[in-house]
C-alpha positions, 0 to 999 in steps of 0.5 A: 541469469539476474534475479527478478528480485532485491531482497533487503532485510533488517539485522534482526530479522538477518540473525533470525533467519540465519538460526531457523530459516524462513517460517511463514509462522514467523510472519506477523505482518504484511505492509502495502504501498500506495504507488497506484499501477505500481502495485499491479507488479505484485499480484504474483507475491500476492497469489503466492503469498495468500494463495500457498505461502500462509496456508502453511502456517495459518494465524493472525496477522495484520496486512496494512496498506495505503491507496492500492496497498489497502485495496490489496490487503482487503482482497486478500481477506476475502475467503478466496484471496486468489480470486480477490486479487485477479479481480483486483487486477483485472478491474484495475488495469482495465480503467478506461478515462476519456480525454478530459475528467474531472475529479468527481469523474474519477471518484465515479469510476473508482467507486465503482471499481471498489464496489466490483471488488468488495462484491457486497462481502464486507462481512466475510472481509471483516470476519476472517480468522487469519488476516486483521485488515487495517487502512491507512488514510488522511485527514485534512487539518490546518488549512486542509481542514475546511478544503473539501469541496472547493478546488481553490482552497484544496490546492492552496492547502496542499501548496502550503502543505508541501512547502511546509514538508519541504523544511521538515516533515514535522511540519506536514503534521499540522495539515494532515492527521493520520486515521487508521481503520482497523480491524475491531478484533486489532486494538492496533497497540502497535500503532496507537504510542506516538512514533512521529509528529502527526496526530493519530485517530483510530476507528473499527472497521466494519461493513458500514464504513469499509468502503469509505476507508478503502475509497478515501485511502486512494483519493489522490488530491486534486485527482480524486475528491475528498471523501467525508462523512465517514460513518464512525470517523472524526468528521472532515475531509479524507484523502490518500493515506500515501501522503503520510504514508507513502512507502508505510515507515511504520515502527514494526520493530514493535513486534517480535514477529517478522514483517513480510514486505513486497514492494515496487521500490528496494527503498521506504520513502516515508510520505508521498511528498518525500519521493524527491528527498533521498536523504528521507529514506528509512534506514532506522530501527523500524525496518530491523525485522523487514523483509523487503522483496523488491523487482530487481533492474534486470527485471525492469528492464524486461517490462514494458517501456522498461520501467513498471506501470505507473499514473503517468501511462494514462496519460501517454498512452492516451485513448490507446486504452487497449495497448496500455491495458495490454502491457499493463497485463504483460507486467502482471504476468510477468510479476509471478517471476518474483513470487517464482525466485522468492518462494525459491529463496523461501525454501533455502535462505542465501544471506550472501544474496541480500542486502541491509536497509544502510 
């Protein structure tokens, strides 16, 4: 029978692994996607993960995440991980949108949402003494920098801010800056020596600005509204921190730990906007110490559709809401088959089965 997963590991972490195996000790960090429903095909690496895996070897780590990713990392820093996660999935496979929205509809909705999961346990969030939380989003700049507000400037902005990626990703960097909320108890070094052309600003974390980060992290432009007057933060317009960091290209080799990696893709695109550009796939020195656990094309195959839930389902399955809810949930039950053959291959490491990131 096909594996459920691809694993892909970086030369380090190869050599490491090959000498003592594979510790939950030697996690140091867990990145999180953006990718919307897509990140409901690992709710059963994150039970596993959160709910067993770690429980055997409790320490600080950083979980980062963009959009949903930054919605998964916050649930599991709650003092019931588990729980937070069935909520999360829950809550999220059961949006329902009538036929027409506008964005400030969705933004209703996702707040809502948001407020369901938080529960008002911000504190505990951002007291916990294993997990440092840190999300990802962005900051309008250039011609994004006044587009709050008005959808004619937000759409002009982002036309000229994709056309600009298209000649180089450098050039996305004078629209958008990179803001990350971090944990108060993570100085976020790792992060904070420039590593690429966008501009960093950094801001704690805390209760009163929790829910604006996770908020402004999945605003999707156009979809969602920009969220300003985060309190803490460089004032302006913040949206979906996928649109720098889509798959997280983040320099991880920076830490001597190892990074825990389960993604929806068996590739790293760095920003949304490269989703189309095969030769921007990370294949560099930040991935040496990654471990990226991945549903193979057998397991696909065996979803609903064939493919993994995606934004596009809202708009096939139309008002259908209980038949994409439903097959929304069959793919979150059948993703506790990853967790099942990864932790398998946790226990007794084959190097012969993965694959590096060439």
């Amino acid at each position: 029978m096909q594996s459920p997963i691809t694993i892909r590991i970086g030369n380090r972490a190869r050599q490491r692994i090959q000498r003592e195996g594979f510790q939950a000790a030697d996690v140091a960090i867990v990145p999180a996607a953006a990718g919307g429903p897509k990140g409901l095909i690992l709710n059963g690496m994150d039970l596993w993960m959160f709910g067993d895996f770690f429980k055997q070897a409790p320490r600080q780590r950083r979980l980062i995440g963009a959009s949903i990713g930054a919605w998964r990392m916050a649930a599991s820093t709650f003092a019931d991980p588990v729980a937070a996660h069935k909520r999360l999935a829950h809550l999220y496979a059961h949006q329902r949108y009538p036929a027409k929205v506008d964005a400030a509809y969705v933004s209703r909705t996702c707040r809502a949402l948001l407020d369901d999961l938080l529960d008002g346990r911000g504190a505990e969030m951002l007291a916990n003494p294993d997990y440092h939380l840190s999300v990802i989003t962005v900051r309008g700049a250039g011609p994004l920098a006044n587009a709050a507000g008005s959808r004619w400037r937000e759409m002009s902005g982002f036309i000229r801010a994709a056309l600009g990626n298209a000649m180089s990703r450098d050039r996305l960097a004078g629209a958008m800056e990179r803001v990350i909320f971090h944990d108060h108890r993570d100085d976020a070094a790792w992060l904070k020596r420039s590593f690429d052309a966008f501009a960093g600003h950094f801001v704690g974390l805390s209760e009163a600005n929790l829910h604006s980060a996770l908020m402004a992290s999945g605003s999707i432009p156009l979809v969602l509204e920009a969220v300003t007057g985060i309190p803490g933060a460089p004032p302006g317009a913040y949206w979906d921190g996928g649109l720098i960091d889509y798959h997280l290209h983040l320099p991880y080799q920076r830490d001597p730990g190892l990074v825990l990696y389960p993604h929806f893709s068996d590739h790293i695109v760095p920003g949304w906007l490269d989703k189309s550009m095969p030769w921007r796939r990370a294949r560099d020195e930040a991935l040496e110490n990654v471990v990226l656990v991945s549903p193979s094309p057998a397991f696909l195959a065996r979803l609903p559709n064939g493919k993994l839930p995606d934004r596009s389902d809202f708009k096939a399955y139309g008002q259908n809401h209980d038949t994409r809810i439903r097959d929304w949930q069959t793919a979150i039950g059948e993703s506790e088959r990853m967790a099942e053959a990864f932790a398998k291959w946790v226990e007794k490491p084959d190097l012969r089965v993965v694959k590096g990131f060439a």
